[in-house]
Steps between C-alpha positions, in 0.01 A plus 500: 500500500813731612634431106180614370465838610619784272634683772784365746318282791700398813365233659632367820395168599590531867199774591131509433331223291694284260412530130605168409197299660573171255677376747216438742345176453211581690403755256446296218457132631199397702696257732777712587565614824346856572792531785745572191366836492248531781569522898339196709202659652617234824884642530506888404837629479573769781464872368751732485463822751545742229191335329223457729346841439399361094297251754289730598117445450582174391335204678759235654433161528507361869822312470669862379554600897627107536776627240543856658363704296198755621154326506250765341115460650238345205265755569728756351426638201777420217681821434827543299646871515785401283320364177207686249198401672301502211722251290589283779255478780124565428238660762302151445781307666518688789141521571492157465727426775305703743163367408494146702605703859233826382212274465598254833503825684160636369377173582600536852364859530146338338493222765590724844187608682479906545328644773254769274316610896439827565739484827764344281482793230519742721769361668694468180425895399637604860791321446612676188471890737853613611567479849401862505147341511573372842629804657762746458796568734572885429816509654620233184386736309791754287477754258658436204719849455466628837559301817469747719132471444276244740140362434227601737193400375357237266191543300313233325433568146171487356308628204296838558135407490419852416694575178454150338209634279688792390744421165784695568801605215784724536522792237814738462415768331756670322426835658265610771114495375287814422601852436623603807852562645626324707497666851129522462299300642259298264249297700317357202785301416408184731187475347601500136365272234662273265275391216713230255424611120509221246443655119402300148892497401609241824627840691505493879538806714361657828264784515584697861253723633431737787243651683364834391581723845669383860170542657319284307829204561473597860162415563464190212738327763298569765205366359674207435585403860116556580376298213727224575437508834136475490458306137279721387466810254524857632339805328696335185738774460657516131832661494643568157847385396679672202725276265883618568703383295569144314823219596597235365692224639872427411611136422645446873144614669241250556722263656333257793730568831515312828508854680286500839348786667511404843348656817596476873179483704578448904139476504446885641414656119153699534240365350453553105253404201636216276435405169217298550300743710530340860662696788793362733503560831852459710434130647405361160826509315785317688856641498731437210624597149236546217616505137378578181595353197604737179415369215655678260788812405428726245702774357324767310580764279317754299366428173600621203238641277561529117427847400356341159249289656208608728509500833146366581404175432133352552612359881650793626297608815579871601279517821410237773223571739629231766239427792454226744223250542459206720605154401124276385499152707692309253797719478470509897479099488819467288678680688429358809575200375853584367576615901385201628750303255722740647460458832375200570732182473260255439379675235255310222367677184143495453303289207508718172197593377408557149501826382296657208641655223599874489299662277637734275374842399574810305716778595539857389769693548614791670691737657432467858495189713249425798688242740278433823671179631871573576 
């Protein structure tokens, strides 16, 4: 074969595999001895040092630790770092391996009895708390940058019962909102509106409006504590809200965040109106740290308007009249019942029933915008 090749060929007989096989008998006559050329299975020659690692992933044969060299388990799956998997060992034989031992174990798994109690559940759950769940030791406790520092008081952690109705978002704005500078005062500004704005094209942006005059903020805010706190309409006070300005949202907004809003209550807060309309007294709100969850971030920033192309569009709302009404029995019962799966622990959702199908009706379109439910 070496006098074949076109180019020079040096072939050494004393490394790697011999080219000349012919003189083999094994390899050509069926009653030769396979030893000529094969290692007895029964009497495995003794590996060198500097060799063992090719071993690797191989399995050995239990006479291989008989002849010193390392026994590898059976249940380990046949890998070779030091050849071309896919020309020399194939996925299929090393799934193979692993099978017999995979299924004997899921057999064993399908034939132990599991306790599926309630005590035995809710032993397993408490198992999986930190030992944090079983009492905490403040003086083990250290601040990470400051050791100077000591803990004196542990709170438990619980979710706020009176902001869970409320979706809450984070907005930055890319300068303060409204026309006013910025050491005045502008107390409309916690009671702005943010109406999303979807147009024909596939545009999104967000309409922001404000209230017409600080008196009219002022006592909107008020009314809302009273209707809230009694569930039921006032003298239906409409305040109207101007449209601002327009914003759209850059790439990065919109994100979900873990962020937490949390609240330390020693359980001597006065009593305030929720979300749901119910008052809290002291006693009925034990001590301990109330979050809210944010759901998401958004970054705004004005939006540009093409000098080319009109400015209104058929769903652009330049006045709200925003009022307040009281919730109707269903909204009341849903709401309820989305505290109680707060609350309660041993919580179950009720039977759905069927509901009928919306029905649909015309709208016409205009420039101001009547919103009684908030």
């Amino acid at each position: 074969m070496a006098n074949e090749m076109t180019f020079p060929m040096v072939v050494d007989a004393e490394m790697g595999m011999p080219l000349d096989l012919s003189r083999y008998e094994c390899l050509w006559q069926d009653d030769a001895d396979p030893l000529q050329l094969n290692p007895d299975p029964d009497n495995i020659p003794p590996v060198d040092p500097k060799d063992e690692f090719m071993l690797e992933g191989f399995m050995a044969q239990p006479s291989a630790s008989r002849s010193g060299s390392q026994a590898i388990s059976g249940s380990q799956p046949l890998q070779v770092s030091w050849l071309r998997r896919t020309e020399y060992v194939t996925a299929k034989d090393s799934s193979s391996k692993g099978q017999p031992l995979a299924r004997g174990s899921r057999d064993d798994d399908d034939d132990a009895d599991v306790d599926i109690s309630r005590e035995a559940q809710i032993r397993d759950v408490e198992a999986t708390f930190p030992p944090s769940y079983r009492g905490i030791n403040m003086a083990n406790i250290k601040h990470p940058t400051k050791p100077g520092r000591k803990a004196i008081e542990v709170f438990d952690l619980l979710p706020d019962p009176e902001t869970f109705a409320t979706t809450s978002d984070i907005f930055r704005f890319p300068e303060r909102p409204g026309e006013r500078p910025l050491h005045q005062e502008d107390p409309r500004l916690d009671s702005a509106l943010l109406r999303p704005v979807r147009l024909d094209d596939g545009e999104n942006f967000i309409a922001y409006y404000l209230a017409r005059e600080d008196k009219q903020a002022i006592e909107l805010k008020e009314q809302r504590n009273v209707s809230l706190e009694l569930n039921v309409a006032t003298d239906a006070m409409r305040v109207p809200y101007d449209l601002i300005r327009d914003y759209e949202t850059k790439p990065s907004g919109s994100e979900q965040t873990n962020d937490l809003v949390i609240l330390f209550d020693h359980g001597d807060l006065p009593a305030h109106t929720d979300a749901v309309g119910s008052s809290r007294e002291y006693s009925q709100r034990p001590k301990g740290v109330y979050y809210k969850a944010i759901s998401r971030r958004h970054v705004l920033k004005r939006r540009r308007v093409d000098p080319n192309e009109p400015t209104d569009y058929h769903t652009k709302t330049d006045v709200i009249n925003l009022a307040y009404r009281a919730m109707d029995e269903t909204e009341s019962a849903e709401r309820d019942n989305d505290l109680e799966e707060l609350m309660n622990p041993n919580y179950e959702p009720p039977e759905e029933e069927e509901e009928a199908a919306p029905m649909v009706t015309d709208t016409q379109e205009t420039t101001a915008l009547d919103v009684d439910d908030f």
